[in-house]
N, C-alpha and C positions, 0 to 999 in steps of 0.2 A: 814941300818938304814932307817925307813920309812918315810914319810915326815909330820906324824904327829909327834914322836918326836925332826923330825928335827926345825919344828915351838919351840917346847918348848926350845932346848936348845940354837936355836939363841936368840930368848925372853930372857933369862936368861942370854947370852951372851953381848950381847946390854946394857941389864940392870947394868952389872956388869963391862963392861971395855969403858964406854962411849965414841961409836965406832960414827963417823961421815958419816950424810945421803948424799949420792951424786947422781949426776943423770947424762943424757948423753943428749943433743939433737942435732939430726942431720936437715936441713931442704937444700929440696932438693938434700941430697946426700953429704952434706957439715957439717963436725962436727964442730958445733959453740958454745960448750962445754964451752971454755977455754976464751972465751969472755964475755960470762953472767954468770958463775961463782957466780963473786961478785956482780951481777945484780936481780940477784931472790927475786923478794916479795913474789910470792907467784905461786903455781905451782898444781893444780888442774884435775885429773885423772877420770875420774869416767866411768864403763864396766857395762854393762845389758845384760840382756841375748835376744839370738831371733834378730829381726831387727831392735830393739830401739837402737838408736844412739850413740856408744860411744862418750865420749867427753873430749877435752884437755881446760883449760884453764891455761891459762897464761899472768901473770903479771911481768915485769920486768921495772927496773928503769932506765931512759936517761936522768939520770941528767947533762950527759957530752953533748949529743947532739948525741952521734956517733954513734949510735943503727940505721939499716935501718928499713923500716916496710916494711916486707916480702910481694907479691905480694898475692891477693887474686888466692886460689886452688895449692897455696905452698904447701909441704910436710911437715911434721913432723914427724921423729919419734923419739920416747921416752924411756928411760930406766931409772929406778929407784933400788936403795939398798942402801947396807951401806958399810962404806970401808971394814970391817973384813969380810962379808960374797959377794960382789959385787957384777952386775949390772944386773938386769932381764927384759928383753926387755917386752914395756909394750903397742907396735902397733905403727902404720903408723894413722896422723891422716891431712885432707884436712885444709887450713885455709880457715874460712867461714866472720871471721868478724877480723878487725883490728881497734882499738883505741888507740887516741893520745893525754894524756891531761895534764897539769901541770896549774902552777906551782906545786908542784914540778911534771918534766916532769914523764909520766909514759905508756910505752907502753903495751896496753891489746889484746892478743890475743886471739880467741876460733877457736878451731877446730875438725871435729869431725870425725867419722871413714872413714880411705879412702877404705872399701872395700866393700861401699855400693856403687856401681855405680851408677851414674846421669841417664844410659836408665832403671835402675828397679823401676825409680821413674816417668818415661815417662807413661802416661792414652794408654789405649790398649783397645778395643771394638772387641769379640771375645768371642764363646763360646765355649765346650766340652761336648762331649755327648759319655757315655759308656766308658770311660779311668780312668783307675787306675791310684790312685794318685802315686805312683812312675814313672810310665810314664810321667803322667803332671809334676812331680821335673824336672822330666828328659828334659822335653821340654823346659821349662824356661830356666834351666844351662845351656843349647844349645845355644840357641836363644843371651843369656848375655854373650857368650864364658866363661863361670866356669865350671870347673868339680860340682858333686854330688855323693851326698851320702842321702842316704834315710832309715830307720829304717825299716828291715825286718817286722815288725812288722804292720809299715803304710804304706808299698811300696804295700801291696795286695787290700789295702780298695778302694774299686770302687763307681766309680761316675757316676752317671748316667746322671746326665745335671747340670752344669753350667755356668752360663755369668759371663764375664769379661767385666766390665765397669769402668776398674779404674786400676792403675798401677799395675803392677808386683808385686809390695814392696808389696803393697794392698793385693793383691789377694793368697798371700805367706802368708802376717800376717792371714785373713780370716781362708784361711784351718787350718790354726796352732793353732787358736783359736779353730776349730772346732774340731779338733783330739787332745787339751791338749799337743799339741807338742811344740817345738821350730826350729821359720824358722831364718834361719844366716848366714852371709857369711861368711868366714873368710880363710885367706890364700889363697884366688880366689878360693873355694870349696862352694859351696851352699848346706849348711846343715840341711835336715830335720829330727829332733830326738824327741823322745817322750821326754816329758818335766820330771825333777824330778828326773833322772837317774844316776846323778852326773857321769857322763862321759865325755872326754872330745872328741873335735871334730874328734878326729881318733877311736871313739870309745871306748879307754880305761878308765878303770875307773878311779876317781881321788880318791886321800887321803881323809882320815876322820882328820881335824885337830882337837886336843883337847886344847881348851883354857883357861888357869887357870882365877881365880878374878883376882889377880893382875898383870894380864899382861893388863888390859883394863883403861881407867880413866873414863867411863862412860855407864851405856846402859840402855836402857827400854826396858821392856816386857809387854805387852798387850793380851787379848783375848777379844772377843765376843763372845755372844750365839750365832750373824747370823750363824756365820761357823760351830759350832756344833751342833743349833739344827736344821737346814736348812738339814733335811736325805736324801732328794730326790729332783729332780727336774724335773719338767714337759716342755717338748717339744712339738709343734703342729709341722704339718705337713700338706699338701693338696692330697688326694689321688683322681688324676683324674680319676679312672674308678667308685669309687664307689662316686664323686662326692660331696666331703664330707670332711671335717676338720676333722682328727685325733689327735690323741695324743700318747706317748709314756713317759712313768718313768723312771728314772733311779735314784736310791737308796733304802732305806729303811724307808718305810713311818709309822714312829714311830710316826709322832703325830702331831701336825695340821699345822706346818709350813713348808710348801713345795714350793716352788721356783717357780714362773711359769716363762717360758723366753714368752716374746708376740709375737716376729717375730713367722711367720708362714715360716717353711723352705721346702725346695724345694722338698723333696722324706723323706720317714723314715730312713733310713740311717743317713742321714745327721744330722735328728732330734734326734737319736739316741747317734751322735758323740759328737753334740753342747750339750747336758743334760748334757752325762758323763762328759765332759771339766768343764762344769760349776760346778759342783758337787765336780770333784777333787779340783777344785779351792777353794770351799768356803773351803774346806777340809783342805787344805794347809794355806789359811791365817786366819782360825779359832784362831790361837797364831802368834802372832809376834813378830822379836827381832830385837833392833835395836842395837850394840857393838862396840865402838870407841876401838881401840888398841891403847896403849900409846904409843909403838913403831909400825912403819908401819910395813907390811910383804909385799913386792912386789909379790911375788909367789902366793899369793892371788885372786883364780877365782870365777865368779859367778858359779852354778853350783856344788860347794864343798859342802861338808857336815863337820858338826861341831859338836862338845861334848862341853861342858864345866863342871865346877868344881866350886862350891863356891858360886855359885848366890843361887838360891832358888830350893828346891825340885824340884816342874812342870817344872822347865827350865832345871836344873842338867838331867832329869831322859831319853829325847829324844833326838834323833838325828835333827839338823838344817839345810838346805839348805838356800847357799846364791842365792839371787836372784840381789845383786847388788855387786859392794864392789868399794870403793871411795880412792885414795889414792891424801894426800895430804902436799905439802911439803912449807915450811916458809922460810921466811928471816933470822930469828931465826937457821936453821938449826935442826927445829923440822919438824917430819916426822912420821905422823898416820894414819890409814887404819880406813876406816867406812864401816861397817858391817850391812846390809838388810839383816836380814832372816828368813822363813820360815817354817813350819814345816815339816822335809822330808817325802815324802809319796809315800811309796815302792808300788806295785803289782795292779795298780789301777783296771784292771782289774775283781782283786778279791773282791774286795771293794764292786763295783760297779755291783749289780743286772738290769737287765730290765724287766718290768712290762708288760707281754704282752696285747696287744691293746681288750678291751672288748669288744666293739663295735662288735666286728668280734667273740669273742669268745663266748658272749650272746645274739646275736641277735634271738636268736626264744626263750628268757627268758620271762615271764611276771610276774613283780613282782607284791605284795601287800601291803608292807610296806619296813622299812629299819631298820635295827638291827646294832648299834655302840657300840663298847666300850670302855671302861676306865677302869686303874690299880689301883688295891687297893694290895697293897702287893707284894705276889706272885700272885695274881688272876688277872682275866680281870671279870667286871662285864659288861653286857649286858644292854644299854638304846633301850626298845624298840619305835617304833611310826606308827601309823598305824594298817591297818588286818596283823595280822601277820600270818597267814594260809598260804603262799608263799614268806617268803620277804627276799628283800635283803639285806645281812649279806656283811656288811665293814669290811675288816680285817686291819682298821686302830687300834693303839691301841693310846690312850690317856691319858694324864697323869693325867687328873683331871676328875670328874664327869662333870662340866660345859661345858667344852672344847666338851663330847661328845656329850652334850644335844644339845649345841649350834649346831654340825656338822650331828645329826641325823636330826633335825627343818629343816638345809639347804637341805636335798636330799630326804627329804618328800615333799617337795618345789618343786622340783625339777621333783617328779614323777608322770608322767598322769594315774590319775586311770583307765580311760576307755581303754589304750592299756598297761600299765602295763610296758610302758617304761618309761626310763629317759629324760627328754626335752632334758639335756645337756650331753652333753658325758665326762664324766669328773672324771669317778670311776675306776680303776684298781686292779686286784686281786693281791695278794700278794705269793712271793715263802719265805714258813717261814722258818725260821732259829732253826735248832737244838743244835746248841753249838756254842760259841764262841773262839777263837783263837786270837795270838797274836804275833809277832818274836820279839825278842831279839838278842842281840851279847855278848859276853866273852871277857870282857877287852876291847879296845877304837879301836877297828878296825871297821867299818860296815860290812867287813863279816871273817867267814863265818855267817851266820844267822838262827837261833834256835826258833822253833816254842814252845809255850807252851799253851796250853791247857783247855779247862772244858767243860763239857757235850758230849753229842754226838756230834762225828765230820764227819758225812754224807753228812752237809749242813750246814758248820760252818760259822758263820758272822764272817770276819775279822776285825781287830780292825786296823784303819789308821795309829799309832802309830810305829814307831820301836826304843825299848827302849834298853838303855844301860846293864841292868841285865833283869837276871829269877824273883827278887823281885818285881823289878818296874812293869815288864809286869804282873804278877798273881795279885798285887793290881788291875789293870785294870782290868780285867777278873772277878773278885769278886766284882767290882763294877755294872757291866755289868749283871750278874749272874738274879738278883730278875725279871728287868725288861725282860732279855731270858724267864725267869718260867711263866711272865702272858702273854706272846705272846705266848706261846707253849698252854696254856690253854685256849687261845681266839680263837686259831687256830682249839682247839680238839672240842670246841662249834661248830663252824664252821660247821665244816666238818660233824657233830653230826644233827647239824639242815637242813643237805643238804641229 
């Protein structure tokens, strides 16, 4: 039985033999279970992913007087279920704060992961030059006495200079941001994994749970245009031989809102890494869902992936990643899971194109005008501006006439007639796309996973998406389809006037 219909028939279970929530805490080594019991107001859990701080709060009642208040950098750990299915240990957490107030008396704890050690949060002034980041994991976890573990994937990306002016914690989150990974401690292992992967920290995969309507009492869903129409994002960079501010893309620059980040980063590489991250990012929080469960699930990780059933098509048809999940238990003897999630977003890799640097690739070009365009249809129509006997052709494409008129004005602006260059460096060519694609899965598992198809797939744009069926994903694909046909024909202009 896999553990997503084991979610469903505990739900159903819960629901039907109304099973009572219990919990466990030990602190310092000491189970004091059987004392606060009857003591519980209210009992507060909540896991993030990465090196954001798990946290315990807790509230319990001294109305008798007899309760001690635990020493500050006590232990806690915690376990949460229910009596029919029992108890799922839920971490070790430090106590950081203690509160004592009445009438009526009431003793409030918080405390928060204890496997962030106090020296990863110590300032360090220190640089590296020429080491792979799996080396640098590796030094860290040394230096902090944790094992490591580091993603094949990111253990080879090399670095060629940075400083460290700031903690460990720091400079762990930093790179994690920059490679779209997740940096963690957990079980005294320092874990560095590509983020999205729903894996857990030994590697293996987690379940796909699937959640009906009525297992939840509340949720919202949400999107912005930021994160879908934000296709690309722009990086600078300083390159000391040629003396000179660069730039690098990374996405699909469909149309005028492109991302710029303003830090100027250390080497191209790095510039390269921070675009993608940012890119997958806006990708991933383009939809968001927030899902209260009427009955809790302890088993409940960030990092899972989710289906659900019964809310609305756009939600029903994709897979979810939790990026949080919150459990929380009452006086009442009521016990619910809050759900942060996501949109899962498989192969980023493939997603994500780079724009090679033009600067370097047109530098003995001399233009005389600039050639943009906008989609009418299946077409791309051509705004010209300037001599157009040599000019330069933007393989932007844009959704309105205005949009290009407005963006050809800017880089005629932009271009010195008497050397035929651009003032500003700031245009990259594009690698165009000949068909679109899409993955699906069969029935509520995430894999295995089923690609489906349209157009030529030489140099297919993948679609962010991985959807439940074959239907869901080919409506995608068909939607995709008009605006493929006047990029394929803005590109054959192109190429035609070159």
């Amino acid at each position: 039985m896999t553990l997503l219909t084991t979610l469903s028939s505990t739900v159903k279970g819960v629901l039907n033999s109304y099973p009572k929530a219990i919990f466990k805490l030990v602190v310092d080594g000491i189970d004091i279970s059987s004392k606060v019991n009857n003591r519980l107001i209210q009992m507060r859990i909540e896991n993030k992913r990465g090196l954001e701080i798990d946290t315990l709060d807790l509230s319990l009642s001294d109305h008798d007087g007899l309760l001690n208040i635990p020493s500050k950098g006590a232990v806690i750990e915690a376990w949460l279920g229910w009596d029919i299915t029992g108890l799922v240990y839920k971490g070790s957490y430090i106590v950081k704060e203690a509160e004592h107030s009445g009438a009526p008396d009431i003793l409030r704890l918080r405390a928060t992961s204890a496997d962030l050690k106090t020296t990863l949060k110590q300032k360090r002034e220190r640089s590296f030059d020429n080491i792979l980041l799996g080396d640098l994991i590796e030094k860290i976890a040394i230096e902090q006495g944790l094992k490591f573990q580091v993603s094949p994937e990111l253990a080879t990306h090399k670095i060629i200079h940075i400083d460290q002016n700031e903690s460990d914690a720091n400079l762990l989150t930093r790179l994690a941001d920059e490679h779209d990974a997740i940096a963690t401690v957990k079980n005294g292992s320092l874990l560095f994994m590509l983020k999205g992967l729903s894996q857990s920290a030994s590697g293996q995969n987690l379940p796909t749970m699937l959640i009906q309507r009525n297992n939840g009492d509340n949720h919202r869903y949400g999107f912005s245009d930021g994160g879908e129409e934000v296709t690309a994002v722009r990086a600078f960079y300083y390159d000391a031989k040629m003396a000179k501010k660069l730039e690098v893309v990374v996405g699909d620059q469909s149309n005028q809102n492109i991302k710029e980040l303003r830090h100027v980063h250390r080497d191209k590489d790095s510039a390269i890494f921070t675009a993608r991250a940012k890119l997958n990012h806006l990708k991933r929080t383009a939809a968001t869902l927030s899902y209260k469960l009427a009955k809790g699930e302890p088993q409940l990780i960030p990092e899972m992936t989710f289906l659900f059933q019964g809310l609305k098509e756009d939600i029903d048809a994709i897979y979810w990643l939790a990026s949080s999940v919150t459990d929380n238990l009452d006086s009442s003897g009521g016990y619910t899971t809050d759900l942060e999630l996501e949109i899962f977003f498989p192969d980023a890799d493939d997603v994500s194109d780079l724009f090679e640097d033009q600067f370097v690739t047109e530098k003995d070009k001399k233009w005389t005008g600039v050639v943009v365009y906008y989609q009418e249809g299946s077409q791309a129509i051509p705004i010209k501006k300037g001599d157009q006997s040599h000019p330069k052709h933007f393989t932007y494409l844009y959704e309105s006439k205005a949009a290009a008129q407005q963006r050809a004005n800017q880089e005629y602006s932009l271009l010195d007639l008497e050397t035929g260059k651009f003032k500003a460096h700031n245009q990259l060519e594009m690698k165009p796309y000949t068909g679109v694609k899409a993955q699906y899965t069969i029935g509520k598992s995430l894999a295995p996973r089923y690609w489906v198809t349209l157009g030529d797939q030489s140099n297919a744009k993948v679609i962010s998406h991985v959807y439940h069926s074959k239907k869901a994903a080919e409506k995608r694909l068909k939607r995709e389809l008009p605006r493929l046909n006047a990029r394929r024909n803005m590109i054959r202009q192109v190429k035609a006037a070159n």
